[in-house]
MIBALO-145575 format. One record per residue: x, y, z of N, C-alpha, C, O in turn; residue in one letter. Coordinates in Angstrom, 2 decimals, decimal comma. Layout:
residues N
+---------+---------+---------+---------+---------+---------+---------+---------+---------+---------+---------+---------+------+
|   neast |  nnorth |     nup |  caeast | canorth |    caup |   ceast |  cnorth |     cup |   oeast |  onorth |     oup | rest |
+---------+---------+---------+---------+---------+---------+---------+---------+---------+---------+---------+---------+------+
|       X |       Y |       Z |       X |       Y |       Z |       X |       Y |       Z |       X |       Y |       Z |    A |
...
+---------+---------+---------+---------+---------+---------+---------+---------+---------+---------+---------+---------+------+
***
This chain:
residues 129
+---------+---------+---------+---------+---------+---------+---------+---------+---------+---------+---------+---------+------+
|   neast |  nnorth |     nup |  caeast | canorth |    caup |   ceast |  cnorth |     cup |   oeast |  onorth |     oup | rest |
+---------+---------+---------+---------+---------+---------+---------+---------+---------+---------+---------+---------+------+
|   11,11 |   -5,51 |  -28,04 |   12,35 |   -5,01 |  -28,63 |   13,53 |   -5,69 |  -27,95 |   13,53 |   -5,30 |  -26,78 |    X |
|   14,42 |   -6,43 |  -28,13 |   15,46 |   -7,12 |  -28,54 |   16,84 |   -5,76 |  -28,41 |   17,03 |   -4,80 |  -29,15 |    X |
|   17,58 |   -6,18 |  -27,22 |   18,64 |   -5,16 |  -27,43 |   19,40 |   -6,63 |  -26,66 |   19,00 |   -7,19 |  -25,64 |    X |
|   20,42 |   -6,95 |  -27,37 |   21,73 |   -7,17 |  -27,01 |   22,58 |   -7,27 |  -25,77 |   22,48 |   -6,19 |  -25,20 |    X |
|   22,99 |   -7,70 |  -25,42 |   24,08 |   -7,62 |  -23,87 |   25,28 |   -6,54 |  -24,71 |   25,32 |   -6,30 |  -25,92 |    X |
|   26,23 |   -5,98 |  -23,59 |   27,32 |   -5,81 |  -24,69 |   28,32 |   -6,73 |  -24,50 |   29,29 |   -6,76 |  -25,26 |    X |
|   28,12 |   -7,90 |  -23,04 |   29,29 |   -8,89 |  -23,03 |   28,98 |   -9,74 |  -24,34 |   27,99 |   -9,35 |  -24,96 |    X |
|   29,45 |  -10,49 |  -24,70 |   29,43 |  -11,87 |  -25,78 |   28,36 |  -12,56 |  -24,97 |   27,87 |  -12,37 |  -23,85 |    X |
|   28,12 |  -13,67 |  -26,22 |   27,18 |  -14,30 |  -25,53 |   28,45 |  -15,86 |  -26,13 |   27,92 |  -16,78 |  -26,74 |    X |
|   29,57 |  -15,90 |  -25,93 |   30,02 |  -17,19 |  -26,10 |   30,62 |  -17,89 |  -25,19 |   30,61 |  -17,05 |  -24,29 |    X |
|   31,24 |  -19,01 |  -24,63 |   31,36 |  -19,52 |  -23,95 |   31,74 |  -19,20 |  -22,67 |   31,00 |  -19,22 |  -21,68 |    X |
|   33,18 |  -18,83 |  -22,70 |   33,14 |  -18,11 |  -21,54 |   32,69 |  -16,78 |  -20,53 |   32,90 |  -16,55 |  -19,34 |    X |
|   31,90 |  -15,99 |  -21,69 |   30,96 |  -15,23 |  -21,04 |   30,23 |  -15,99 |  -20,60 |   30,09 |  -15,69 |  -19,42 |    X |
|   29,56 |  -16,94 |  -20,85 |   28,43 |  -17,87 |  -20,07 |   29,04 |  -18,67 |  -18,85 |   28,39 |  -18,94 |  -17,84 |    X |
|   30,13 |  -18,98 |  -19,02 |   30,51 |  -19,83 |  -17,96 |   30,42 |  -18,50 |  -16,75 |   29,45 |  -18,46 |  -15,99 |    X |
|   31,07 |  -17,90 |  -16,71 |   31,05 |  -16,72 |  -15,83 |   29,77 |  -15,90 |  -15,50 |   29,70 |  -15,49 |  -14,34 |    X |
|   29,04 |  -15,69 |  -16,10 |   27,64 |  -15,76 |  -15,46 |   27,04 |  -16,60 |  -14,52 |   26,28 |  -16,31 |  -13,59 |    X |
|   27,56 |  -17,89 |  -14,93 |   27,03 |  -19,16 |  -14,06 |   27,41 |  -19,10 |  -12,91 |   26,71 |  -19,18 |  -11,90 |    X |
|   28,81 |  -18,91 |  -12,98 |   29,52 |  -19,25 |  -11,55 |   29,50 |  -18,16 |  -10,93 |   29,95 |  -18,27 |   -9,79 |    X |
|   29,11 |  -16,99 |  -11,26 |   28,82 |  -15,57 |  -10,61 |   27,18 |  -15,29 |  -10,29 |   26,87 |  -14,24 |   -9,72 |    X |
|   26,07 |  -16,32 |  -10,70 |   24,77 |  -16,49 |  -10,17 |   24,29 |  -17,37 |   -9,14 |   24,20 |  -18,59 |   -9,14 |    X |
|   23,95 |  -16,38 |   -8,11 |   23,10 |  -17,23 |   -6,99 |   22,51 |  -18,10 |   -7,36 |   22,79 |  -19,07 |   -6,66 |    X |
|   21,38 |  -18,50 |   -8,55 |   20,55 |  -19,18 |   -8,67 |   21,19 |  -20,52 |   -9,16 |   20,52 |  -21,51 |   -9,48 |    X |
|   22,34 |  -20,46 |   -9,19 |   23,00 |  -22,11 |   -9,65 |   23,69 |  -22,47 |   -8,64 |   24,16 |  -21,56 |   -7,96 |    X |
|   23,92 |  -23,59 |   -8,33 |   24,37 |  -24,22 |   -7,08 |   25,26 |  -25,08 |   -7,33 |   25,99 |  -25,55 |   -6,46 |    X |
|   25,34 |  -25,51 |   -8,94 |   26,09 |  -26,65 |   -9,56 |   27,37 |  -26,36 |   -9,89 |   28,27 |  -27,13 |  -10,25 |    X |
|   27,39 |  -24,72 |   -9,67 |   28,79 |  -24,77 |  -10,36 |   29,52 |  -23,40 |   -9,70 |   28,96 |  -22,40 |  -10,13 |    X |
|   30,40 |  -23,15 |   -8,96 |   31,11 |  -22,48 |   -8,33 |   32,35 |  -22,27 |   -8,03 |   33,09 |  -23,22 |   -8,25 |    X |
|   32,81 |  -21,35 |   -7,61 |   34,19 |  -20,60 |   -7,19 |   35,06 |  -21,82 |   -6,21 |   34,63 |  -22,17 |   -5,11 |    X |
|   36,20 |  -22,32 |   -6,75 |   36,79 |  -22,91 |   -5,55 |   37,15 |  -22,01 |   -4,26 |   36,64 |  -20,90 |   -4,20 |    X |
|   37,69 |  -22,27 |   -3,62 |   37,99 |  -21,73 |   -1,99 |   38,92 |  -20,44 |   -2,93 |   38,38 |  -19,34 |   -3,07 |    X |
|   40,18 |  -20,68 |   -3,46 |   40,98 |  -19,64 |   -3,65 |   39,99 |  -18,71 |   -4,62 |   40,34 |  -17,54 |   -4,51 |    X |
|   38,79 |  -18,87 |   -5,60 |   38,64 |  -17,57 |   -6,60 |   39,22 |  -17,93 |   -7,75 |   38,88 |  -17,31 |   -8,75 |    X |
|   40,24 |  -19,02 |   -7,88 |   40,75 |  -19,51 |   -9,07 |   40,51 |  -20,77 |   -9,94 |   41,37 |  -21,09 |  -10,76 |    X |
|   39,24 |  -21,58 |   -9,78 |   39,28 |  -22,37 |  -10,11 |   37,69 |  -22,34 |  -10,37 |   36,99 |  -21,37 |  -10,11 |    X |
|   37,10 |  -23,89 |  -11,08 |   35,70 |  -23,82 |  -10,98 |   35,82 |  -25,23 |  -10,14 |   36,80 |  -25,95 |   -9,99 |    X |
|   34,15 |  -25,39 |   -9,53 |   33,96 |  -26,41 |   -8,86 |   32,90 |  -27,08 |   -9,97 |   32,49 |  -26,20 |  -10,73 |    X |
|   32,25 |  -28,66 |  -10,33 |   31,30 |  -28,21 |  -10,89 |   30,69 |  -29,78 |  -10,29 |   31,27 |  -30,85 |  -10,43 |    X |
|   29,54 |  -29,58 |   -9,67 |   28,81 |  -30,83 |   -9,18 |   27,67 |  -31,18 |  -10,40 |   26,70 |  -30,59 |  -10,88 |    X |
|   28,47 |  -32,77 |  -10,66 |   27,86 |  -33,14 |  -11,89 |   26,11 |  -33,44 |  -11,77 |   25,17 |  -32,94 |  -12,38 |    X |
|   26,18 |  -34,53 |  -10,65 |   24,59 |  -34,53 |  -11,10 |   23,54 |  -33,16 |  -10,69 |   22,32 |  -33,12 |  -10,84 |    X |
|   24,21 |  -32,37 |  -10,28 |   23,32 |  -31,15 |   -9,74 |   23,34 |  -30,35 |  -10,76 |   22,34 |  -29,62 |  -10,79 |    X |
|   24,25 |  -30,15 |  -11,84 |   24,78 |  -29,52 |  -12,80 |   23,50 |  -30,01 |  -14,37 |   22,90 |  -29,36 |  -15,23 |    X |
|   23,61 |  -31,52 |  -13,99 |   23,30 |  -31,67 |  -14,65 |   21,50 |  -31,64 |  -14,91 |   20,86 |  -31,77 |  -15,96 |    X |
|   21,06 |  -31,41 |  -13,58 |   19,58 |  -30,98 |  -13,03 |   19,26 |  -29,90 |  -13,71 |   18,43 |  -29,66 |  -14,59 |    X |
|   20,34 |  -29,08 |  -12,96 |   20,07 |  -27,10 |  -13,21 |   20,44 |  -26,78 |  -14,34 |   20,02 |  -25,65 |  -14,58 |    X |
|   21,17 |  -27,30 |  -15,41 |   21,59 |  -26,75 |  -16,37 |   21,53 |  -27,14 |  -17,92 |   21,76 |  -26,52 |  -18,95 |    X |
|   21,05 |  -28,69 |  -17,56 |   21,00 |  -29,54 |  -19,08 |   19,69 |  -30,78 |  -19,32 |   19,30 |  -31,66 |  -20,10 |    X |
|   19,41 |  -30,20 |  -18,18 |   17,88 |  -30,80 |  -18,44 |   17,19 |  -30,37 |  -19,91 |   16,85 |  -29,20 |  -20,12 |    X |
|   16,98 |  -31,66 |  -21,09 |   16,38 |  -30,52 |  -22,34 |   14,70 |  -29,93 |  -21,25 |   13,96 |  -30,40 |  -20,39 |    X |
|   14,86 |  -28,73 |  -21,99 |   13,67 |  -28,06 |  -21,46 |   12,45 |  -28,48 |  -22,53 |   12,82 |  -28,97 |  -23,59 |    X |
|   11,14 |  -28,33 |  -22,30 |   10,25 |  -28,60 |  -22,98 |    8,94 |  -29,84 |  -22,51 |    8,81 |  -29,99 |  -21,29 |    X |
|    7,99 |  -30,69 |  -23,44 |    7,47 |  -31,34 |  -22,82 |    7,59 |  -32,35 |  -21,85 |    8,44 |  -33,05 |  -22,40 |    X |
|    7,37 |  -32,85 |  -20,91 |    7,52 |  -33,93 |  -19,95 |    9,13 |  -33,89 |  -19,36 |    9,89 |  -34,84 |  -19,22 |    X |
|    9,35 |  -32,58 |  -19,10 |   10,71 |  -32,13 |  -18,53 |   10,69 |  -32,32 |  -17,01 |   10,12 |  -33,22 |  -16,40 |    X |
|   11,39 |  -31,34 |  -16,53 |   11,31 |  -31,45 |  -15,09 |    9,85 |  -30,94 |  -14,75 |    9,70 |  -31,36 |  -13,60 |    X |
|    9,02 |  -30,46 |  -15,00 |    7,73 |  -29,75 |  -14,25 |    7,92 |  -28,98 |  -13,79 |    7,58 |  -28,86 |  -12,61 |    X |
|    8,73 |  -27,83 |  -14,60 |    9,31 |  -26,42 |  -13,98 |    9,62 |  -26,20 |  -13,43 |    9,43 |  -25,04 |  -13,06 |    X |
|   10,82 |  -27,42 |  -12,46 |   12,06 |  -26,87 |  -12,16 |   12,45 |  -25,68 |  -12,37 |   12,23 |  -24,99 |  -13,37 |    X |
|   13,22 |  -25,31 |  -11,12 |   14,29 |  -24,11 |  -11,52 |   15,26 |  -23,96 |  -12,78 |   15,39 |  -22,89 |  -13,38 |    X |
|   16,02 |  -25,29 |  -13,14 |   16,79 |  -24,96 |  -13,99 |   16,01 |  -25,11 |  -15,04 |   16,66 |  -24,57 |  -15,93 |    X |
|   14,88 |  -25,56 |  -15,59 |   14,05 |  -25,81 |  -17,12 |   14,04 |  -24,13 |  -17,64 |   13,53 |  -23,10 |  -17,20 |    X |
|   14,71 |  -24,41 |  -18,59 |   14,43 |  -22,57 |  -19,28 |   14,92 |  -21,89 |  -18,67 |   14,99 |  -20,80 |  -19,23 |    X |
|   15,60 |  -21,91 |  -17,23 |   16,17 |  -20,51 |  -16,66 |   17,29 |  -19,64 |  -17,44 |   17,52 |  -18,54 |  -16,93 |    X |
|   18,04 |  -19,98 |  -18,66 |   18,68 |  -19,38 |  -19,15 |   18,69 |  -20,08 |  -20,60 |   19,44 |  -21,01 |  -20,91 |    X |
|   17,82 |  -19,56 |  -21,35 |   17,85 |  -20,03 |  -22,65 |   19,09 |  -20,13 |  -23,62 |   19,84 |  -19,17 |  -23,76 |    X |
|   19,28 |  -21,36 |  -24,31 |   19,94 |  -21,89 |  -24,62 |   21,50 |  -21,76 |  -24,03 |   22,35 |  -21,16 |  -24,69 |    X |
|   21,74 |  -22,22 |  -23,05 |   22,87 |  -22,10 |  -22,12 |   23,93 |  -22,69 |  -22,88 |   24,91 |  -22,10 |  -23,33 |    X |
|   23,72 |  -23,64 |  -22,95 |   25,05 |  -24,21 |  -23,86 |   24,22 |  -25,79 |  -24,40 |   23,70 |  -26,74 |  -23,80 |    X |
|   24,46 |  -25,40 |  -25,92 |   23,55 |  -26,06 |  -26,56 |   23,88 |  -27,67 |  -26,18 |   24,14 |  -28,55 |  -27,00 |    X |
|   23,83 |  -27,77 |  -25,23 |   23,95 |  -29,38 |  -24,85 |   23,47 |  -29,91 |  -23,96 |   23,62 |  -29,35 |  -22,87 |    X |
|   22,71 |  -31,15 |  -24,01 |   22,27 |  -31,78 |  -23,14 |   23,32 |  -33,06 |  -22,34 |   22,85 |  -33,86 |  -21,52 |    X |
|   24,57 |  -33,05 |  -22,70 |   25,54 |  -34,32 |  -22,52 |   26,87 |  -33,01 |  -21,87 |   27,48 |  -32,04 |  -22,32 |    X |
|   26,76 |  -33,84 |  -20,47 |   27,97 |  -33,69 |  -19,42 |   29,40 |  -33,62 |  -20,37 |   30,31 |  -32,80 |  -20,53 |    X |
|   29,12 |  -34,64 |  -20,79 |   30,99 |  -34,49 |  -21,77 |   31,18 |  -33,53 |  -22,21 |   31,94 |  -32,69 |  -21,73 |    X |
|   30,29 |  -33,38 |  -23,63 |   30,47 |  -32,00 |  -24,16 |   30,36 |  -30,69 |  -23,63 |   30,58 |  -29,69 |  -24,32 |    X |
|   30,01 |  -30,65 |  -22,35 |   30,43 |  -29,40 |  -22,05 |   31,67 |  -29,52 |  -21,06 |   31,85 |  -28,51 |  -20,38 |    X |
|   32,45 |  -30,45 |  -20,88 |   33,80 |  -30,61 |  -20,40 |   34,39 |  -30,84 |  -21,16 |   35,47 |  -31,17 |  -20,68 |    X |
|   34,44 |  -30,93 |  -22,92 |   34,95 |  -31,01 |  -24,22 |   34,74 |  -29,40 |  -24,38 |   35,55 |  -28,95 |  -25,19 |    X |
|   34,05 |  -28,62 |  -23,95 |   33,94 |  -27,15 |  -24,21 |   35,06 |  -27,07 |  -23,71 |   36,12 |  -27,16 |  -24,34 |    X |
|   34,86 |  -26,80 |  -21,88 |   35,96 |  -26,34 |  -21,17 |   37,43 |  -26,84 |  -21,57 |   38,50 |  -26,32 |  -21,26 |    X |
|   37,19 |  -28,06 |  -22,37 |   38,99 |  -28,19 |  -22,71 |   39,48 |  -27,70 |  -23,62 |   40,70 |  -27,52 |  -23,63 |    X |
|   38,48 |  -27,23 |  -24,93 |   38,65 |  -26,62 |  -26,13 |   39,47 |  -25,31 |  -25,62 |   40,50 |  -24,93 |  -26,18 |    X |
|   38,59 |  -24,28 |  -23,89 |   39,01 |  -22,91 |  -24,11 |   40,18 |  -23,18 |  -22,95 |   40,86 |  -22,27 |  -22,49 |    X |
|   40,30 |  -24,46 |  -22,59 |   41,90 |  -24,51 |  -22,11 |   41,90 |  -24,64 |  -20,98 |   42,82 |  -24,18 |  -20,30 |    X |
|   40,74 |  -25,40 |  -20,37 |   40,45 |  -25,17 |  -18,94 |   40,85 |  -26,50 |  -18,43 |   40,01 |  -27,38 |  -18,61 |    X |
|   41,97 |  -26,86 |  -17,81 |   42,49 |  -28,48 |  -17,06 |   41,71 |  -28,60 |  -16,01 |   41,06 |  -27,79 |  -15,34 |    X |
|   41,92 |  -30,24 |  -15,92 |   41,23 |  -30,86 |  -14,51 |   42,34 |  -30,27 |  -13,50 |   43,38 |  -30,02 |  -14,09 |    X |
|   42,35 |  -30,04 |  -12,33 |   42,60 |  -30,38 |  -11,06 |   42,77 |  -31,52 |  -10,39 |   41,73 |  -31,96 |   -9,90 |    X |
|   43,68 |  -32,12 |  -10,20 |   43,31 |  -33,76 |   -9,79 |   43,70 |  -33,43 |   -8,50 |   44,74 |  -32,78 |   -8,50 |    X |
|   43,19 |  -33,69 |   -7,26 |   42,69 |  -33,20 |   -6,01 |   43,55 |  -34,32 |   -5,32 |   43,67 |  -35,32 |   -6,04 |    X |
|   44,14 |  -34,39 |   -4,13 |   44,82 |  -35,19 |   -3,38 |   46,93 |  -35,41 |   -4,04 |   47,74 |  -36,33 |   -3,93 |    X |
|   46,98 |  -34,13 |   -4,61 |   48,22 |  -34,18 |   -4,55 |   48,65 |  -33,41 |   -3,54 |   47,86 |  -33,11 |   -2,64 |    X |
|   49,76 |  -33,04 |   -3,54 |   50,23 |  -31,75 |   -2,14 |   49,43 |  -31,22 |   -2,25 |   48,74 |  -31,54 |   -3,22 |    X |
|   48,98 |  -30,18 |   -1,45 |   48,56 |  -29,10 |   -0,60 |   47,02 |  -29,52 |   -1,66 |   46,29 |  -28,63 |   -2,10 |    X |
|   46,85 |  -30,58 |   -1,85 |   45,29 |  -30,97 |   -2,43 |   44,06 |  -30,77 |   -1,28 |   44,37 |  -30,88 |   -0,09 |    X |
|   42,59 |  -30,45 |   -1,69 |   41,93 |  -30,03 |   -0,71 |   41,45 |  -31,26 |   -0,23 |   42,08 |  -32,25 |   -0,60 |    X |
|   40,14 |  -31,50 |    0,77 |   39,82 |  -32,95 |    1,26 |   38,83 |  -32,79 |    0,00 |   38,59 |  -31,87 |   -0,80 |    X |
|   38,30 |  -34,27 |    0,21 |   37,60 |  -34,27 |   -0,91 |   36,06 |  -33,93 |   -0,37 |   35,69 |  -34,12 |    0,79 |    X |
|   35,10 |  -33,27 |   -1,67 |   34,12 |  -33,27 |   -0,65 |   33,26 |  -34,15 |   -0,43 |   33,40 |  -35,13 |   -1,16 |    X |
|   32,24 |  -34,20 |    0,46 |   31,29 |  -35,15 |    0,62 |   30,22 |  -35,05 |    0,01 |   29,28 |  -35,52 |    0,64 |    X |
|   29,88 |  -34,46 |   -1,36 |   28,68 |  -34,59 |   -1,74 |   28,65 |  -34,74 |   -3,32 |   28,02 |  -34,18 |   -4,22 |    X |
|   29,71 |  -35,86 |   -3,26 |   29,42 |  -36,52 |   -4,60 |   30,91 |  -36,06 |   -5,37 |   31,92 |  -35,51 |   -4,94 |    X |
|   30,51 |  -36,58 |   -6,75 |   31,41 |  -36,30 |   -7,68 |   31,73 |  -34,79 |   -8,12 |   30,73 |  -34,28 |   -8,61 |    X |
|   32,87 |  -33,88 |   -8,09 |   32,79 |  -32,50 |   -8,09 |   34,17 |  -32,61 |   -8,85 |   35,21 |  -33,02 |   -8,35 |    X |
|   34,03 |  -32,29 |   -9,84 |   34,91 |  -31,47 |  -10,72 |   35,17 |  -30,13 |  -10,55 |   34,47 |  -29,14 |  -10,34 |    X |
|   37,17 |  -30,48 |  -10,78 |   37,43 |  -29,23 |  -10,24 |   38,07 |  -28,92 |  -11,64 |   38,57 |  -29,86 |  -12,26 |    X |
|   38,08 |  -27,75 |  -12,16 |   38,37 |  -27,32 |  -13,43 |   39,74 |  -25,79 |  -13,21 |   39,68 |  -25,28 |  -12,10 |    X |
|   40,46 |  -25,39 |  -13,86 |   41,12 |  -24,45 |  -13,68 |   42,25 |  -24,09 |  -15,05 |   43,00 |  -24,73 |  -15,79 |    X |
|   41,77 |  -22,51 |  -14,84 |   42,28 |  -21,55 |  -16,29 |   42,94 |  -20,65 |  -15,63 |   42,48 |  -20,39 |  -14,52 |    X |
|   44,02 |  -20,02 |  -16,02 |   44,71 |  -18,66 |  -16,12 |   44,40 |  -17,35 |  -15,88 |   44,87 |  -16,37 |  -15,31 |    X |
|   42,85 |  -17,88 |  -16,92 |   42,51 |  -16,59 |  -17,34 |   40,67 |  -16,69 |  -16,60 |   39,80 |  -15,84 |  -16,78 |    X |
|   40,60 |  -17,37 |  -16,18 |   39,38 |  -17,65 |  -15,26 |   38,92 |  -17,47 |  -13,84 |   38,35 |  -18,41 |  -13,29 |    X |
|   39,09 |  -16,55 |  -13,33 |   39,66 |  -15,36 |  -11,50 |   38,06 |  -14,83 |  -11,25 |   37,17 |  -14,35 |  -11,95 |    X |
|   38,24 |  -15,21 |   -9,84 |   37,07 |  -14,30 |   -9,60 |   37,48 |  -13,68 |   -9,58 |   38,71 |  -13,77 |   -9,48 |    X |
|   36,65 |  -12,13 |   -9,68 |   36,71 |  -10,87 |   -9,78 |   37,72 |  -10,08 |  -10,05 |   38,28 |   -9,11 |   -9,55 |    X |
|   37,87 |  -11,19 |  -11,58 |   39,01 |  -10,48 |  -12,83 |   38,24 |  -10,59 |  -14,23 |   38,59 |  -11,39 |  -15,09 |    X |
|   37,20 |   -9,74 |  -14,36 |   36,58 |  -10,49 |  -15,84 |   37,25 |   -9,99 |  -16,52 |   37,12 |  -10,43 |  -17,66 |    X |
|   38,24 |   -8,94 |  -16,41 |   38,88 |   -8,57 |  -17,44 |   39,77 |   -9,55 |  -18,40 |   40,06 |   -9,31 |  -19,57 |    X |
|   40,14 |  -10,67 |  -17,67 |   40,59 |  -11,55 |  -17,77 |   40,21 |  -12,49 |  -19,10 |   40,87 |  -13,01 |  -20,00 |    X |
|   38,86 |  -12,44 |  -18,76 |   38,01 |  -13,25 |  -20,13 |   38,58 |  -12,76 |  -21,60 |   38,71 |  -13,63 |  -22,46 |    X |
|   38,80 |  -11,90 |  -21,81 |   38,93 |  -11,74 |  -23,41 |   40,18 |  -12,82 |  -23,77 |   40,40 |  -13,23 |  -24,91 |    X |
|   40,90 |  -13,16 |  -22,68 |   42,39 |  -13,78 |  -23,19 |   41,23 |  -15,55 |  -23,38 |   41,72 |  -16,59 |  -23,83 |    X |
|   40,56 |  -15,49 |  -23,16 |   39,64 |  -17,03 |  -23,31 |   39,36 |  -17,22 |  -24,36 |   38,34 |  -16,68 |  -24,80 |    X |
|   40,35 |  -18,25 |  -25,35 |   39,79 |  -18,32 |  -26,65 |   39,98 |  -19,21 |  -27,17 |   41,17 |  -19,51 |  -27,02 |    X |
|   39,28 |  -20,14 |  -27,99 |   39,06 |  -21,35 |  -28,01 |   39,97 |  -21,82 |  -29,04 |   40,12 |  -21,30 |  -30,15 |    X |
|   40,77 |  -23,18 |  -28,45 |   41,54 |  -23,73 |  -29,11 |   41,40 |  -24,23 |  -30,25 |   40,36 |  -24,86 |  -30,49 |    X |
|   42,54 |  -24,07 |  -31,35 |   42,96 |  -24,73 |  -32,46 |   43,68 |  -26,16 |  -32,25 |   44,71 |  -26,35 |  -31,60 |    X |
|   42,97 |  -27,03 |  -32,87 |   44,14 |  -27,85 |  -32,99 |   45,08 |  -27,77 |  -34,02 |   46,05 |  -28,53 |  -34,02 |    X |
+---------+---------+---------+---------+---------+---------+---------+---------+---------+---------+---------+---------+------+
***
């Protein structure tokens, strides 16, 4: 039997699951709570690996959250995040952080995207052009 979440199951409910689960490592809270971090090739391990034959060999991320975001391509899900309004961070301006040492890390940041403000989420809604 099949019962429902009562959050949404659309984008930014999912993003916020992610970055609020231990079991992902790819994608997290900047230092302030206001931003996302998102380490691409780790991201792209745990989260967009297509699942199925001759996949990872059951990896952690293969299937751990069915159909996460129907994409297997890094862009499009940073073509998501720009749709619901979410800007880069470009790191090394004033009070910019160091950079880190473990690769390429996208830093992403919304308004309406706070740790421990989900109330916040309903204002997340995906752009018109």
């Amino acid at each position: 039997m099949h019962h429902h979440h009562h959050h949404p199951n659309n984008f930014p409910a999912k993003l916020w699951r992610l970055v609020n689960s231990p079991r992902y490592r790819s994608i997290r809270w900047d230092g302030r709570g206001e931003g996302l971090l998102i380490d691409q090739p780790l991201f792209e391990a745990e989260l967009l690996s297509p699942p199925g034959p001759g996949g990872g060999g059951g990896t952690a991320g293969a299937g751990a959250e069915p159909e996460l975001f129907k994409t297997t391509s890094f862009t499009s899900f940073i073509r998501q995040l720009n749709l619901y309004g979410f800007r880069k961070v470009v790191l090394g301006g004033p009070g910019g952080g160091k950079p880190a040492g473990n690769g390429p890390l996208h830093h992403f940041h919304n308004p309406h995207f706070r740790r421990d403000q989900p109330q916040l989420l309903v204002h997340l809604k995906r752009l018109t052009s």
